[in-house]
C-alpha positions as CSV (number, residue, x, y, z in Angstrom):
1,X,-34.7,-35.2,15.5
2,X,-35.6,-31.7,13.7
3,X,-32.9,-29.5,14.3
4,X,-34.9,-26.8,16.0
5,X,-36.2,-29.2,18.9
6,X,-32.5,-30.2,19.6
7,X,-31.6,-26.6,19.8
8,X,-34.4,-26.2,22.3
9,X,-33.8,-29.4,24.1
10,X,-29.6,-28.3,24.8
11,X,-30.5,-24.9,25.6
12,X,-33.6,-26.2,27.7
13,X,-30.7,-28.6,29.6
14,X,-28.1,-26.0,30.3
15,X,-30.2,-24.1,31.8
16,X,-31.5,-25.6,34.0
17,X,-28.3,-27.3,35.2
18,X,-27.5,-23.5,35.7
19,X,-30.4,-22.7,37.0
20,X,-29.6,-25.5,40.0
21,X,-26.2,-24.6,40.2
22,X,-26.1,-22.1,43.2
23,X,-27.2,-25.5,45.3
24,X,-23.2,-27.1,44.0
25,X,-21.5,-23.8,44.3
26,X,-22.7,-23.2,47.8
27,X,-21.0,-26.5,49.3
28,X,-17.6,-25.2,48.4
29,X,-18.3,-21.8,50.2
30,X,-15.1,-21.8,52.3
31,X,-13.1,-22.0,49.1
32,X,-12.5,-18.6,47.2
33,X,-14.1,-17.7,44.1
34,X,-11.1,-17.4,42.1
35,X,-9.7,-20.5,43.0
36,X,-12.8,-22.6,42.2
37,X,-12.8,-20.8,39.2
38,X,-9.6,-22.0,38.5
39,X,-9.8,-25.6,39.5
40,X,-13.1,-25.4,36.7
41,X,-10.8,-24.6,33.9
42,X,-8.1,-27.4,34.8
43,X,-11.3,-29.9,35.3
44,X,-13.4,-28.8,32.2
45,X,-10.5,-29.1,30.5
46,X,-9.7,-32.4,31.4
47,X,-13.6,-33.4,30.8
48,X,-13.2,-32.1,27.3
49,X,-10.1,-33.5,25.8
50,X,-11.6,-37.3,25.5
51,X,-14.6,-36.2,24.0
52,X,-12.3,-34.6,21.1
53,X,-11.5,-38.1,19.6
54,X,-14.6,-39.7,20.4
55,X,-16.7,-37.2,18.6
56,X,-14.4,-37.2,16.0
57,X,-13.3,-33.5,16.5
58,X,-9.4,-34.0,16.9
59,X,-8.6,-32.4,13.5
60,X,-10.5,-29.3,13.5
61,X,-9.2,-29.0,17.3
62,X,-5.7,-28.5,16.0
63,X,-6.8,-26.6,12.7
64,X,-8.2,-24.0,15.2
65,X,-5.1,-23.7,16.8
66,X,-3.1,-23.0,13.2
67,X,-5.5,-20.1,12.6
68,X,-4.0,-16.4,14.4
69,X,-7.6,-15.3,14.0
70,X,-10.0,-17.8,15.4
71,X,-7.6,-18.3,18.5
72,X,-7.8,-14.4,19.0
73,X,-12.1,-15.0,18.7
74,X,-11.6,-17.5,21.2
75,X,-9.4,-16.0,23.4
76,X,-12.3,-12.9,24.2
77,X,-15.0,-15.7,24.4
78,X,-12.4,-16.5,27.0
79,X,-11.9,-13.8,29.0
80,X,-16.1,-13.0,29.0
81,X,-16.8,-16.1,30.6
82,X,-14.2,-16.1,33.0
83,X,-15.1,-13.2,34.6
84,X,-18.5,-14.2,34.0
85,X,-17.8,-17.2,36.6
86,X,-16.0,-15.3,38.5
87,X,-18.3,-12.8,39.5
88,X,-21.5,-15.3,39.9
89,X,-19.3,-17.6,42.0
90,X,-18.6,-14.4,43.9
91,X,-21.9,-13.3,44.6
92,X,-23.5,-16.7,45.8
93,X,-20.9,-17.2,48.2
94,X,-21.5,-13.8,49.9
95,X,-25.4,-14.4,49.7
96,X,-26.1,-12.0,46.7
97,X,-27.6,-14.6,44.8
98,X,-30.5,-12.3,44.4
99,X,-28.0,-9.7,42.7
100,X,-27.3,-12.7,40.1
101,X,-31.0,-13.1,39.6
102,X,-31.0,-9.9,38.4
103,X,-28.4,-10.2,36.4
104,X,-29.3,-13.6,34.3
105,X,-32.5,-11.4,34.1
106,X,-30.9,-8.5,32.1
107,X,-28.7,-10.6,30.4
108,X,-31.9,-12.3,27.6
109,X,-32.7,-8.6,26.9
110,X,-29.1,-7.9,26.0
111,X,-29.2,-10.7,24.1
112,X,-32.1,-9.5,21.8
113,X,-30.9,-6.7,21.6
114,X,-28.0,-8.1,20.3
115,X,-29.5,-10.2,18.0
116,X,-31.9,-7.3,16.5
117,X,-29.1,-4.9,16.1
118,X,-25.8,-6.9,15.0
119,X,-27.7,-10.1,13.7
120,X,-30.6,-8.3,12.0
121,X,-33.0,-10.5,13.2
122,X,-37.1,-9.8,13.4
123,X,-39.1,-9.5,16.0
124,X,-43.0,-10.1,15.6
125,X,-45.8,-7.7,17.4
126,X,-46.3,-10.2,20.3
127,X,-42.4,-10.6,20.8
128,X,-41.9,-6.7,21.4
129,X,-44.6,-6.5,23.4
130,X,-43.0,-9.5,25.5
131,X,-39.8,-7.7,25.5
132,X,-41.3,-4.5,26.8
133,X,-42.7,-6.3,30.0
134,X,-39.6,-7.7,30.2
135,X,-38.1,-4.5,30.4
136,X,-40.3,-2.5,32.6
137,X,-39.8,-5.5,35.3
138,X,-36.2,-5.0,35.3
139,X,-36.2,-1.1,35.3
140,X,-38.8,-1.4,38.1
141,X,-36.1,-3.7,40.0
142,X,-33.5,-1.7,39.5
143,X,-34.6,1.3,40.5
144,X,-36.4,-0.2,43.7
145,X,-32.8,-1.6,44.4
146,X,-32.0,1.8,45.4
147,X,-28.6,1.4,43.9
148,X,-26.5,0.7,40.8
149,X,-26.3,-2.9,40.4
150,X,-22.9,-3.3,39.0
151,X,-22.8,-7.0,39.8
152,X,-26.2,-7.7,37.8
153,X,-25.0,-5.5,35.0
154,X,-21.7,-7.2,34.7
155,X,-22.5,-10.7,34.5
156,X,-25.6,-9.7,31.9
157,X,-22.9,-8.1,29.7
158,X,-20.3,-10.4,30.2
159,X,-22.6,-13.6,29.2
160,X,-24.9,-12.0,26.4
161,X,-21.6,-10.7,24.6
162,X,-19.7,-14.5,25.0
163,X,-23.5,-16.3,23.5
164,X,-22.9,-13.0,20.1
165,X,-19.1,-14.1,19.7
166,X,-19.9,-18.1,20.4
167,X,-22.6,-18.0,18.2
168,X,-20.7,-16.3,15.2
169,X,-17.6,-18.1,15.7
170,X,-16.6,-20.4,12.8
171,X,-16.0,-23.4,15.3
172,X,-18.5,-26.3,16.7
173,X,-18.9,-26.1,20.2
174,X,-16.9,-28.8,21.5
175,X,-14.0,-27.3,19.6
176,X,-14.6,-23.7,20.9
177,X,-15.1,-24.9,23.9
178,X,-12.2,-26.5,24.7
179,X,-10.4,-24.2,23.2
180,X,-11.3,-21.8,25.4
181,X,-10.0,-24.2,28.4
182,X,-7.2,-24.7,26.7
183,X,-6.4,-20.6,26.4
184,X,-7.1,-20.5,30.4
185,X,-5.1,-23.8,31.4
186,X,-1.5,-22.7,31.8
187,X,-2.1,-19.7,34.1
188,X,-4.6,-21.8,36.1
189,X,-2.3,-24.5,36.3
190,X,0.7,-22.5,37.4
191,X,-1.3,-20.7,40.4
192,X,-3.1,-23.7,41.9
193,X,0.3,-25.0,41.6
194,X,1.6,-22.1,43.6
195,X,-1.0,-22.4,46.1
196,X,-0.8,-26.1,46.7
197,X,2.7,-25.6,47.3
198,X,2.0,-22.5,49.8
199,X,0.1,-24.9,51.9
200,X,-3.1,-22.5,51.1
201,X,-4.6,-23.7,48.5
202,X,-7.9,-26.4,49.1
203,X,-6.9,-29.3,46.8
204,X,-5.7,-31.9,48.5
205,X,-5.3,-30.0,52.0
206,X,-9.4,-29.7,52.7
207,X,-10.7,-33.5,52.6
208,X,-11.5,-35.7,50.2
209,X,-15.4,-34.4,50.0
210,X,-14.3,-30.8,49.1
211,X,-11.3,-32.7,46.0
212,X,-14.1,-34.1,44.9
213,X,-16.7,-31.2,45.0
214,X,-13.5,-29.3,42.9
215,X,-13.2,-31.9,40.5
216,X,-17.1,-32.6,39.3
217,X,-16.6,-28.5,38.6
218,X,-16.2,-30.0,35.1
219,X,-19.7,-31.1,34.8
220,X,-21.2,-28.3,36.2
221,X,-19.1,-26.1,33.8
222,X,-18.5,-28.0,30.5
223,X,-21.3,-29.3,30.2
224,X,-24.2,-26.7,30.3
225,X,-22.4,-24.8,28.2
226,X,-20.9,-27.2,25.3
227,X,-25.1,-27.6,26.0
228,X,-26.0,-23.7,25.1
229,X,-23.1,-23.3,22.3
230,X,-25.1,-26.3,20.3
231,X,-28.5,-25.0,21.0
232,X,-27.5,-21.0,20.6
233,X,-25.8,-22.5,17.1
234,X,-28.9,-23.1,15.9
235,X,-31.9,-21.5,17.2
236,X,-32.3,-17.2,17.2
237,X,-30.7,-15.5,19.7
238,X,-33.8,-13.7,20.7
239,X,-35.0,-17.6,21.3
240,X,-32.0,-18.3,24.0
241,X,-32.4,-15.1,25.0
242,X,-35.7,-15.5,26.2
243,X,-35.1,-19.5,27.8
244,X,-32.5,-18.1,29.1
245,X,-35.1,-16.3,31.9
246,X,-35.2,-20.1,33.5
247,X,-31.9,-19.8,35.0
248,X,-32.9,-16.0,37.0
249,X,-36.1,-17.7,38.0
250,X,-34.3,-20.7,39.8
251,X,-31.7,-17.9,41.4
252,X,-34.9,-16.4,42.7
253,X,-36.5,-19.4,44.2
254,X,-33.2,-20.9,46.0
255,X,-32.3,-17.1,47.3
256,X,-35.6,-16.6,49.0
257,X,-37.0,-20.1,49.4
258,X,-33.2,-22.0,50.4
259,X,-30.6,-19.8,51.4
260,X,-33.2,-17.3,52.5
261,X,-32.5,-14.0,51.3
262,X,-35.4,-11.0,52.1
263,X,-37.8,-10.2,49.4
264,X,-39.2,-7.1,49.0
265,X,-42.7,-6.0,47.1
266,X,-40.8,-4.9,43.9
267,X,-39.0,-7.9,43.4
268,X,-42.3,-9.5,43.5
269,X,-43.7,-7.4,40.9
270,X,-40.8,-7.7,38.7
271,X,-41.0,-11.5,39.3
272,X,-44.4,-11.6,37.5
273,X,-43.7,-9.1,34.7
274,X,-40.5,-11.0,33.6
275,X,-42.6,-13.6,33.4
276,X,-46.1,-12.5,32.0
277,X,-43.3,-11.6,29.7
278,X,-41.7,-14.9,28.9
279,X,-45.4,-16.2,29.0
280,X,-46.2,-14.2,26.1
281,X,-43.1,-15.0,23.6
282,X,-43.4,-18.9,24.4
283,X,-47.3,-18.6,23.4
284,X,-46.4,-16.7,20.4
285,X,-43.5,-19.2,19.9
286,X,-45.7,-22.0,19.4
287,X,-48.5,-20.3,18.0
288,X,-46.0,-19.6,14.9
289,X,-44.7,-23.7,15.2
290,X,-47.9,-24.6,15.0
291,X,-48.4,-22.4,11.7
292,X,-45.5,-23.8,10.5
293,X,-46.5,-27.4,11.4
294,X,-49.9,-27.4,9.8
295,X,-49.2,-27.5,5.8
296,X,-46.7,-30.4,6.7
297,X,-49.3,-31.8,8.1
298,X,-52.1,-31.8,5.4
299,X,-49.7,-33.3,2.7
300,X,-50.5,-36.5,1.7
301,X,-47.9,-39.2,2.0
C-alpha cells in the first residue's frame, strides 16, 4: 500500500473511533473522570505489552528505556495526553460535550500552525484560504460563547502539542506509546489500588457490566492513537490537522442530536464555515494527488 494512503487510512480510523467515543464514555458516567482515566493507563498498558513481541518491537522497547533523553520526550507526551483525557472525559460527563467540539475544532488550527512555524512546512493559496474559514468559524464561536472557553482551549493545546512531540520523537508508535503507559502505570496502579481497598473505588464493587466497560478502556484508548502516531508519522501535520475536524464534527452531532445539548445560531454558522473550510483543503488535496498521479500514469510499462 503507498505509504501516504496508509497514513490517511490510520488517521482516517482514529478518528473516527474518537469521534464515536463520547457514546463509550457516557455509559461509565457515575464513575469519575480521573479514575477512568486511570483504569485506561493500567488497561492500554496491558493491551500494549503483547503486541511488543508480536510486532517485533521488544528490543527497541527496552533501548528507549536506556536512553535519559527519549524517556524525558516521552514523559511530556505523557503528561499532554493525560490531561488531555482528563479534561474530555470531564466535560462529556457533565454534558459539555459541545465545549469539546470546540475544542477538537481549535486544536487542527494549532496544529498547522505548528507545523508552518516549527516544521517549516508550506501551505498552498487554496490551503490558507481553508485555514482562514477555519478560523473566522472558530473566532465567531468563541466570541458568541460569551465567555472564555478554557476547557476548549485546553484540550486543543494539550493534543496539538502531544501530535508536534509524537511526531518528532525518534520512536515508532507502538514503542512511544507504550512507553508512555508505562511512565503513567505505577501511580495509576498504586491509587486504584488505594481506592479498591477504600471500598470507593468502581472496579470490582460496581457490577460486572461497568469491569468490563473499564477494561475495553484499552481499545478505546490504545488503539486510535497507536492509529494517529503511525498516520501523523507519515503524512504533514497540516494534513492531520485538517482530518482531525472529523472528530469535533461527530462531538457536534451526538451533543445536539443524542445527548441533546441546545444549539444556538452561531454554532450553526461556525458549523458550516469549519467545514466549507475542510471542504476546500480536501478538494485541493486531491486536486494536487491527482497532479501527482497523472505522469505515473502516462509511463509506459
Amino acid at each position: 500500500m503507498n505509504s501516504s494512503l496508509k497514513g490517511f487510512l490510520c488517521a482516517l480510523s482514529a478518528f473516527l473511533i474518537w469521534g464515536l467515543s463520547p457514546v463509550y464514555w457516557k455509559t461509565l458516567t457515575g464513575v469519575p473522570a480521573f479514575e477512568i482515566v486511570l483504569h485506561r493507563v493500567v488497561w492500554s498498558f496491558l493491551f500494549l505489552l503483547p503486541l511488543l513481541p508480536i510486532q517485533k518491537r521488544t528490543g527497541e522497547f527496552l533501548s528507549v528505556m536506556k536512553h535519559p533523553r527519549t524517556l524525558a520526550t516521552l514523559l511530556a507526551t505523557t503528561l499532554l495526553v493525560a490531561v488531555n483525557w482528563l479534561l474530555f472525559i470531564w466535560s462529556v460527563n457533565n454534558g459539555l460535550v459541545l465545549q469539546a467540539s470546540l475544542g477538537y475544532y481549535i486544536n487542527p488550527l494549532f496544529s498547522v500552525l505548528l507545523g508552518v512555524v516549527i516544521l517549516g512546512e508550506r501551505l498552498r493559496r487554496a490551503q490558507v484560504i481553508a485555514v482562514l474559514l477555519a478560523a473566522a468559524g472558530v473566532l465567531h464561536l468563541t466570541i458568541g460563547l460569551g465567555r472564555f472557553p478554557w476547557i476548549a482551549l485546553s484540550l486543543a493545546f494539550t493534543f496539538g502539542l502531544y501530535g508536534l512531540v509524537r511526531k518528532i520523537a525518534p520512536v515508532s508508535a507502538l514503542v512511544g506509546l507504550a512507553v508512555e503507559t508505562l511512565l503513567m502505570l505505577p501511580p495509576s496502579l498504586g491509587y486504584l489500588t488505594y481506592l479498591y481497598l477504600d471500598g470507593r473505588g468502581a472496579f470490582l464493587h460496581s457490577g460486572t457490566s461497568i469491569d468490563l466497560l473499564l477494561m475495553a478502556s484499552a481499545l478505546a484508548t490504545a488503539l486510535p492513537l497507536l492509529l494517529f502516531n503511525l498516520g501523523t508519522r507519515i503524512l504533514h501535520l497540516s494534513t492531520i490537522g485538517f482530518m482531525q475536524y472529523i472528530v469535533p464534527s461527530c462531538f457536534f452531532l451526538f451533543a445536539v442530536f443524542v445527548f441533546g445539548e441546545s444549539i444556538s445560531s452561531v454554532q450553526l454558522w461556525t458549523f458550516a464555515l469549519i467545514w466549507a473550510a475542510l471542504a476546500l483543503y480536501t478538494a485541493d488535496s486531491m486536486l494536487l494527488h491527482g497532479k501527482t498521479l497523472a505522469p505515473l500514469a502516462s509511463k509506459p510499462e
